[in-house]
C-alpha positions in Angstrom: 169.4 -95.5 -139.2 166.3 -95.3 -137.6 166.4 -96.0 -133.4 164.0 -97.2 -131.0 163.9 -96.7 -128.0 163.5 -99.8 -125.7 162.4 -100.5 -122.1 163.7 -103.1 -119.7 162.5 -103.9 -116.4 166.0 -104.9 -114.4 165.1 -105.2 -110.9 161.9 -105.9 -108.8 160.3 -105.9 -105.5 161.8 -109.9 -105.4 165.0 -109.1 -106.8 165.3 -105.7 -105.8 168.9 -103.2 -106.6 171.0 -101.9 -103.9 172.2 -98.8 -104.0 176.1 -98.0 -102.9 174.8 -96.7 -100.1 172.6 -99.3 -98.8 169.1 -98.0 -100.1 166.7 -100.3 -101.8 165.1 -99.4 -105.4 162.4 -102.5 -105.6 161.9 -101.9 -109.1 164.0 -100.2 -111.7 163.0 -99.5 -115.4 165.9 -99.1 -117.9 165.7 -97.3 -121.2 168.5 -97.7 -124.0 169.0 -98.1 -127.6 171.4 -100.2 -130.0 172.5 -99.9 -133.4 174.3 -102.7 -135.0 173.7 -106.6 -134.2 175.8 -108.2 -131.4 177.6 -111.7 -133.1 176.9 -115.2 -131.7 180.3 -114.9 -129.3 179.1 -111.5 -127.9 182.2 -109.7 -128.2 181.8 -106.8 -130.4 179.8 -104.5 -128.3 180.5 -100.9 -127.5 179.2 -98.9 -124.8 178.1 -95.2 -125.1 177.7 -93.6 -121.8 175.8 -90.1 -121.7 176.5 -87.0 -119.8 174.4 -85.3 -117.2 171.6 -83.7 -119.4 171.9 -86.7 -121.7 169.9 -89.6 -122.8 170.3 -92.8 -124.8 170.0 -91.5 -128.3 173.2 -91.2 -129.1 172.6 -91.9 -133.2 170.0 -92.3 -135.9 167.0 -90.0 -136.2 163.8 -90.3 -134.6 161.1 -90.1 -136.9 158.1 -90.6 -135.1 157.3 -90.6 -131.7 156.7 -94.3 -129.8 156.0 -93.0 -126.6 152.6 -91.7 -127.1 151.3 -89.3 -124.1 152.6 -91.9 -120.8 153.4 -90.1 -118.1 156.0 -92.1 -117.1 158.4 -91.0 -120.0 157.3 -87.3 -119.9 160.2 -85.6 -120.6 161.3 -88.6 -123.0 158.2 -87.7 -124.8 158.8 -83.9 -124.7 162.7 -84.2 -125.8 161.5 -86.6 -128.7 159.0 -84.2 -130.1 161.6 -81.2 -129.6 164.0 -83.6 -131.7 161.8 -85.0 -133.8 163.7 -85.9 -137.6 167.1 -84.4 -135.7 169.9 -86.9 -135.3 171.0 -88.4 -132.1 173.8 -86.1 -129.9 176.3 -88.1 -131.1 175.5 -89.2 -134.7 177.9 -88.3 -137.2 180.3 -91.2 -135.2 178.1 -94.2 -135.1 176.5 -95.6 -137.6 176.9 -98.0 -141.4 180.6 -97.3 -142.1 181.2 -94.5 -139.7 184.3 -94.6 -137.3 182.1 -96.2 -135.0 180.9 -99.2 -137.3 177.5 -100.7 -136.8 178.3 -102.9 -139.4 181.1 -104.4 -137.3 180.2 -103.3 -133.6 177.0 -103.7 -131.9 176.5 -100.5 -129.8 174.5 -100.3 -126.6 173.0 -96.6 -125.3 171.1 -96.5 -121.9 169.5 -93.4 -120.4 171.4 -93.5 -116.4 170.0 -94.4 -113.2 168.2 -91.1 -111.4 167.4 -89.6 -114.9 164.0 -88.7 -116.3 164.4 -90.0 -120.1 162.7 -93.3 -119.3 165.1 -94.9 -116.6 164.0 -95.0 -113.5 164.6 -91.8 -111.3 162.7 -89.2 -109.4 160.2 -88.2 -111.5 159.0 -91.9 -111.8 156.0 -93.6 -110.1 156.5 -95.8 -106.6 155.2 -99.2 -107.7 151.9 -99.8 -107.7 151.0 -96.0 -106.9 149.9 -92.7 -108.6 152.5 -91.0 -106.8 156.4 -89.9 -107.8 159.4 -90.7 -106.2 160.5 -86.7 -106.1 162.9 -86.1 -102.9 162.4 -90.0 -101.5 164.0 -91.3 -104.3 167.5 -92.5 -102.7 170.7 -90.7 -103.5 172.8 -92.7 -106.1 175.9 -92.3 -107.2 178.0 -93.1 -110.5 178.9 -96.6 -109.4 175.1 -96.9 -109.3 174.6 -96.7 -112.9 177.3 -98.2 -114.1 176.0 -101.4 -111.6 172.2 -100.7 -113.7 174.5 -100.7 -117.0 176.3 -104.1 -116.1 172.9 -105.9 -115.5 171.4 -104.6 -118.8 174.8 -105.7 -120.5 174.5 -109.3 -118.9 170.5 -109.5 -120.1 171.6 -108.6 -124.0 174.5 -111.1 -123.9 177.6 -109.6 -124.1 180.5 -110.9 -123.1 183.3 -109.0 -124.2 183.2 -105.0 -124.9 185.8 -103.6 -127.3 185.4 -100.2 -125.7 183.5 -97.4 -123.5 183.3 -94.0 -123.9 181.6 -91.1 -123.3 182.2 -87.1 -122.0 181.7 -85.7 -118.8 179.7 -87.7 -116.9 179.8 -90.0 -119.3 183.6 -90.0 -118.6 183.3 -91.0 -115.0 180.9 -93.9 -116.1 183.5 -95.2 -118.5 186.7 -94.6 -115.3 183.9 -96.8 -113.2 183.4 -99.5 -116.3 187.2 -100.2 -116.1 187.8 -100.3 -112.5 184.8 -102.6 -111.7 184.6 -104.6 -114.6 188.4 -104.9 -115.7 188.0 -108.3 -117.5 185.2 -107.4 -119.2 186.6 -104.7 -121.5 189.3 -104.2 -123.9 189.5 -100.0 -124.4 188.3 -97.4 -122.5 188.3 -93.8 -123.6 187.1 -91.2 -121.0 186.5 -87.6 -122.8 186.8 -84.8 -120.5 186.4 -86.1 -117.1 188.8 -86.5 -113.8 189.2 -89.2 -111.4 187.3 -87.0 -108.5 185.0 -83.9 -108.6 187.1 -80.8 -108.2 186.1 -78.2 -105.8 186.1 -75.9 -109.0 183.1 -78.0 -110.7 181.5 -78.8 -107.2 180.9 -74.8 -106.7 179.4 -74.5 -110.2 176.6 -76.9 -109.1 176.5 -75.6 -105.8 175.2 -72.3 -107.4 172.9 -74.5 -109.9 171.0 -76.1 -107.1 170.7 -73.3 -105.2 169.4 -71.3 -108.0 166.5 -74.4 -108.4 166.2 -74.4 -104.5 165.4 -70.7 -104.5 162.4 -71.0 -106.6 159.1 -70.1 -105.0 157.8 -73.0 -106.9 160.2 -75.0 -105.9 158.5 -76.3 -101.9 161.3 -78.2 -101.0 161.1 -80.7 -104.2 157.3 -81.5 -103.8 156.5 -78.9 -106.3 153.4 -79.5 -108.4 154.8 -77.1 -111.1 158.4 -77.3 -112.2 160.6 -74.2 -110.6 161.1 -72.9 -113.9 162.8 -69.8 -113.2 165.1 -71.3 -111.0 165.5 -74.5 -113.4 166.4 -72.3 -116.2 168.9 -70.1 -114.4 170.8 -73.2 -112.8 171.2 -73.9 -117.1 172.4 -70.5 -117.7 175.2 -70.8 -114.8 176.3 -74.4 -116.7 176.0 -73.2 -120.0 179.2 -70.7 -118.4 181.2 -73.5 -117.3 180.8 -75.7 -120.8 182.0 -73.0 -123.1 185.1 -70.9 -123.1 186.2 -67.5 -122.9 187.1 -67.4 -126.2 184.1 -69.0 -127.7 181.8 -66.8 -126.3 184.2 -63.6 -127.3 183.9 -64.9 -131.2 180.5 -65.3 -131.1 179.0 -62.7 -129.3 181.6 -59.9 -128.1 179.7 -57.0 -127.2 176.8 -57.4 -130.1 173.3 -56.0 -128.6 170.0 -58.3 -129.7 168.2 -57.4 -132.6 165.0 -56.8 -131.2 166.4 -54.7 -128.3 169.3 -52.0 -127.6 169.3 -52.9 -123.5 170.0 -56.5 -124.0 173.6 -58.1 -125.1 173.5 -61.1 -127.7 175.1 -63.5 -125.2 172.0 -62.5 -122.7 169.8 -63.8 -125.5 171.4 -66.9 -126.0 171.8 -67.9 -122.0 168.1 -67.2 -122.1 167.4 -69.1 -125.5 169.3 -71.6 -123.2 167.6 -71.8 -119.9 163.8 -71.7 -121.7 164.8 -74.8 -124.3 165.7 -76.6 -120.9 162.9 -76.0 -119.0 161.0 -77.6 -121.8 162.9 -81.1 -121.8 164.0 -81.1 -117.9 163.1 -81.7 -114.4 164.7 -79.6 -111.3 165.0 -82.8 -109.0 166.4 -85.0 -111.4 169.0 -82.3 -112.1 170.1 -81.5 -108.2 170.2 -86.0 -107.8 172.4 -86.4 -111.0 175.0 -83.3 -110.0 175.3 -84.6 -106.5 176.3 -87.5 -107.8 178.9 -85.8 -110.0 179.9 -83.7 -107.1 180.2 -86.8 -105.1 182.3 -88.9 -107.6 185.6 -90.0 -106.2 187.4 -93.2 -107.6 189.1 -93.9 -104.2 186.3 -93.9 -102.0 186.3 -96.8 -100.2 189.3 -98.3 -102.1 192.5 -97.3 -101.8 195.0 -94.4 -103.3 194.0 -93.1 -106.7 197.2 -94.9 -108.0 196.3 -98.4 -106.8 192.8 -98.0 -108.7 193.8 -96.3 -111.6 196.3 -99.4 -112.1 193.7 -101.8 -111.6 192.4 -100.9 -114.7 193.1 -104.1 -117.2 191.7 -102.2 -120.5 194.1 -100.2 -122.6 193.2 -96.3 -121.5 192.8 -93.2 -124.1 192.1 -90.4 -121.7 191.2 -87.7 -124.0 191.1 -83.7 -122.8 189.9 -80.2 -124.7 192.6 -77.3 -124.4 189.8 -74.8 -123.8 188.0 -76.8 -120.8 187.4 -75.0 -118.4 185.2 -77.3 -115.9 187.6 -80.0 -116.3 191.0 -79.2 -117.9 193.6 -81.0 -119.2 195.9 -82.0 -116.1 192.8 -84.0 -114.9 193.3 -86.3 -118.3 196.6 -86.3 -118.6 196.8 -87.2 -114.7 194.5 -90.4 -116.1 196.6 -91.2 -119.0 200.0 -91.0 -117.0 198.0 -93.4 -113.9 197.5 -96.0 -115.8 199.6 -98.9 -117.4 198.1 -99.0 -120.2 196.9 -95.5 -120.7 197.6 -92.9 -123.5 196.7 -89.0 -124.1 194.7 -87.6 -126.8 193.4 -83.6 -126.9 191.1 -81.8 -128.7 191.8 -78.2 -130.2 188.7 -76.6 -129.9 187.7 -73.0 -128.7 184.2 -74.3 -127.7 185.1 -75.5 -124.2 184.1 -78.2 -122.5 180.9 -78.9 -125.1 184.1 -79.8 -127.9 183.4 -83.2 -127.3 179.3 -82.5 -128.7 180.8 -80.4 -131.1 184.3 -81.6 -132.3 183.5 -85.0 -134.2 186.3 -84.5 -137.0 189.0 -84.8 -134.6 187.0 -87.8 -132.6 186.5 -89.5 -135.5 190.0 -89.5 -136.1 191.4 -90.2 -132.4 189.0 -92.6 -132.6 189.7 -94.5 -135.6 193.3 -94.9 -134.2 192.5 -96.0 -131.0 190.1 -98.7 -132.6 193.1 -100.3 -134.9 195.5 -100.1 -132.5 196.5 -104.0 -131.3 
């Protein structure tokens, strides 16, 4: 399965989007894949929503680069050439005969609002100018994407999805899909998510930004050079949070490096880390998408977390990882036991939070239940 990567324009200066905060985006670019063929009633679609550092290829292998040397899709461009004959981050589940079925579901992947894989965001050009959006690119929140999502979802002609998913903030996407759009969808199933951001995962992108913000380089966003050192070190501090205790103790312990006595093997590979990032990221795309993590709350402005987790119409599979430490399993289970339709599923996995990039056995299988069930 080969994927291509596809551009919409959504929204322009004469029908412009409005953010949940009342900013105007006159014109908004939306990239996104599908794999599989939607039928003539538009009702076998599936939705794959991406986490923070994410982007729409979710399957297939990209064997040649489209994008050429545009500007606009810089760090498109650079993550395709670093990937480049690798499959997509979630591959081994969607595809011919796989438990996500292109031969029976036609499945839609789109790069989110304030990103800078091809959808609009700051490190795109103001209309008609030569200049970026940087720092005066409006603050937008989850609700914001998923309201991008919806419009792409009305232009391809779907009218019925059998089910979101997605991990992390691809999780809060999918909570958002079913409590905007209840008629719309049949299943959700949110991996690894909560219904609010806890002060616990606020405080680990606190220190992120501020490690970005610190950066020489970094001149208050308007930077003409990416804050690398800062960029890379905010990576390093997530990198923490997605993995586990134990992980980290099986794979590195207390081994030095190789090539040198002073420097521990897990120092390596946070540094491995941050300088692979730096190569496919930008700083003020990363502080805009965590605030609008930090800032997710499914109440706000609508009533006790009950009430909303019960509007959800969709039958719920709320699934956790036993080792997560950003986001443990109470927040799930809290999900599954909310709503009345909703159901518990858990990965065993020692790799943290990143299980849900990592595990796809046990997906496959929670999956292929949750897929038959009536």
């Amino acid at each position: 399965m080969i994927p291509k990567t596809e551009f919409l324009n959504l929204f322009n200066s004469s029908n412009p989007f409005f953010t949940e905060d009342g900013a105007v985006i006159n014109n908004i670019e939306i990239a996104f894949q599908t794999y599989g063929r939607l039928n003539e009633e538009g009702t076998n679609a599936v939705i794959i929503c991406h986490a923070l550092t994410g982007n729409s290829h979710a399957a297939g292998i990209i064997s040649n680069n489209e994008l050429l040397n545009s500007n606009q899709y810089e760090f498109l461009y650079k993550y395709n050439n670093m990937y480049l004959d690798k499959p997509g981050w979630w591959d081994p589940l969607i595809g011919p005969n796989k438990v996500i079925d292109t031969n029976k579901y036609f499945v839609v992947c789109s790069n989110i609002l304030g990103s800078c894989y091809g959808t609009t965001g700051p490190t795109s050009f103001i209309n008609g100018t030569n200049k970026r959006f940087g720092t005066t690119f409006p603050q937008i929140s989850i609700r914001d994407m998923v309201s991008v999502q919806k419009k792409l979802i009305d232009y391809l002609g779907i009218n019925e999805i059998q089910l979101i998913t997605g991990g992390s903030l691809g999780g809060m996407q999918v909570l958002e899909w079913g409590i905007m759009y209840p008629d719309l969808i049949k299943k959700i199933a949110p991996i690894a998510c909560s219904v609010s951001h806890s002060p616990w995962a606020i405080g680990f992108n606190d220190a992120a930004r501020t490690a970005i913000t610190s950066d020489p380089l970094w001149n208050n966003g308007y930077y003409e050079e990416q804050p690398l050192y800062g960029l890379s070190l905010a990576r390093k501090i997530a990198m923490i949070s997605y993995r586990s205790f134990t992980s980290f103790n099986s794979k590195f312990g207390r081994k030095k490096n190789q090539t040198s006595t002073s420097q521990y093997s897990i120092e390596s590979y946070l540094d491995y880390q941050g300088e692979k990032f730096i190569n496919r990221f930008d700083a003020n795309t990363y502080i805009y998408i965590t605030k609008a993590l930090d800032n997710h709350d499914i109440t706000r402005n609508r009533g006790t977390v009950e009430e909303i987790l019960n509007s959800i119409k969709a039958d719920v599979l709320s699934i956790g990882i036993d080792s997560d430490i950003l986001y443990p399993i109470e927040e799930q289970v809290f999900i599954a036991e909310k709503t009345k339709n909703g159901k518990y599923a858990e990965l065993k996995s020692e790799h943290g939070h990143d299980s849900f990039l990592i595990e796809f056995g046990q997906l496959e299988k929670i999956f292929s239940q949750f897929l038959n069930e009536e």
